[in-house]
C-alpha positions in Angstrom: 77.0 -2.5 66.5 73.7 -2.6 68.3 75.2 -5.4 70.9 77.8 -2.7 71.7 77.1 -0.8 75.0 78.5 2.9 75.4 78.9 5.1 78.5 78.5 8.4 75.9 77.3 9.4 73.4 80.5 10.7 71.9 82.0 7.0 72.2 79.3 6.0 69.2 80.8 8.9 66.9 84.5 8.1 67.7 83.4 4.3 66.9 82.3 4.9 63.7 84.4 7.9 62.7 87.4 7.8 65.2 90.8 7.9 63.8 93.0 10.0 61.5 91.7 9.3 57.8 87.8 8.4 58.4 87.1 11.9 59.0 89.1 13.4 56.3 87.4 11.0 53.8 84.0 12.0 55.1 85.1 15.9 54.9 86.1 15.4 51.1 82.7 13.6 50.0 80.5 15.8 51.7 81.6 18.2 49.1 80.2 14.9 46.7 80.8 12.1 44.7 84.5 11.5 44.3 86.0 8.6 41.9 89.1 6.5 44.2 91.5 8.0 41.9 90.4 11.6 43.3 90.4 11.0 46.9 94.0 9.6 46.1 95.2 12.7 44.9 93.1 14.8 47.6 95.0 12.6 50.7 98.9 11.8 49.1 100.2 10.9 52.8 97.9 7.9 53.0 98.6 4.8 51.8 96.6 3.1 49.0 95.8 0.4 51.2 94.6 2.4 54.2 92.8 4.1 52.2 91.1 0.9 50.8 90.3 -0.8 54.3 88.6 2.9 55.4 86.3 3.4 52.7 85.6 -0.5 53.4 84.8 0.3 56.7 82.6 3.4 56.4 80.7 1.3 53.4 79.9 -1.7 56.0 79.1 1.0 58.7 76.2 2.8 56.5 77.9 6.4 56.1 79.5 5.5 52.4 78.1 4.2 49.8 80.4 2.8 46.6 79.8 2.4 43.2 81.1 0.6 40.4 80.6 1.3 37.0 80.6 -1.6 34.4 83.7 0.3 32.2 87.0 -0.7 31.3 89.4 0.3 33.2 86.5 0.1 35.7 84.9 3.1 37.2 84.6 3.5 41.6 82.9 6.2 42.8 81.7 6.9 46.7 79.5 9.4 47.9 77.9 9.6 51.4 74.8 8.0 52.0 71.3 9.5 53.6 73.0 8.2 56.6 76.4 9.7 56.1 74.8 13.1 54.8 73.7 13.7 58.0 77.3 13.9 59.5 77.7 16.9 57.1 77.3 19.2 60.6 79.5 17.8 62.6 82.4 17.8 59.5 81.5 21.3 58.9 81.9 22.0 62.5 85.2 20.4 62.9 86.4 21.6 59.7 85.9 25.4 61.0 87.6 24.5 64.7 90.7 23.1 62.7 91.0 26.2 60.2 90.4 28.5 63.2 93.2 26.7 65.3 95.5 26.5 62.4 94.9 30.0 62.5 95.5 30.9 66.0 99.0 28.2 66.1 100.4 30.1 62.5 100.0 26.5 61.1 99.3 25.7 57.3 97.2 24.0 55.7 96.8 22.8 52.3 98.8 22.2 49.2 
């Protein structure tokens, strides 16, 4: 990343957290450690495999960090790094405009 050149500061953001499941994955562990099977059952419209190739990619950008657990079956957990922790604002902040606007549309959310 540090090759990269951006024309705002927002573009670094929406490079590392851009799309429709990174931020939702960030939002659930900022709450704290979750095992795979958890964030599964927290995101059903996702696919196993997306899933998978995002937690990937937040791990190799610094903002996740996984752990495996030497069990059998064997144990995953991720939590966000010192790194990720510090994103904690800006989910909060977005998590607040969505339940607001979900609000003012007469949109629901949850289960």
């Amino acid at each position: 990343m540090p090759d990269k050149r951006y024309n705002c500061a927002v573009e670094v953001t929406v490079d590392l957290i851009g799309g429709k499941w990174k931020p939702v994955i960030l939002a659930h562990l900022k709450e704290g450690v979750h095992r795979y099977g958890e964030l599964r059952r927290r995101m059903p419209t996702t696919s196993e495999k997306m899933l998978v190739q995002q937690l990937r990619e937040l791990e190799s950008d610094g903002l996740v960090r996984r752990t495996t657990f030497d069990t059998v079956p064997p144990q995953v957990e991720y939590t966000l790094t010192d790194e990720g922790r510090t994103l904690v604002p800006v989910l909060t902040a977005l998590y607040d405009w969505g339940e607001q606007r979900a609000a003012r549309a007469g949109l629901t959310v949850g289960p």
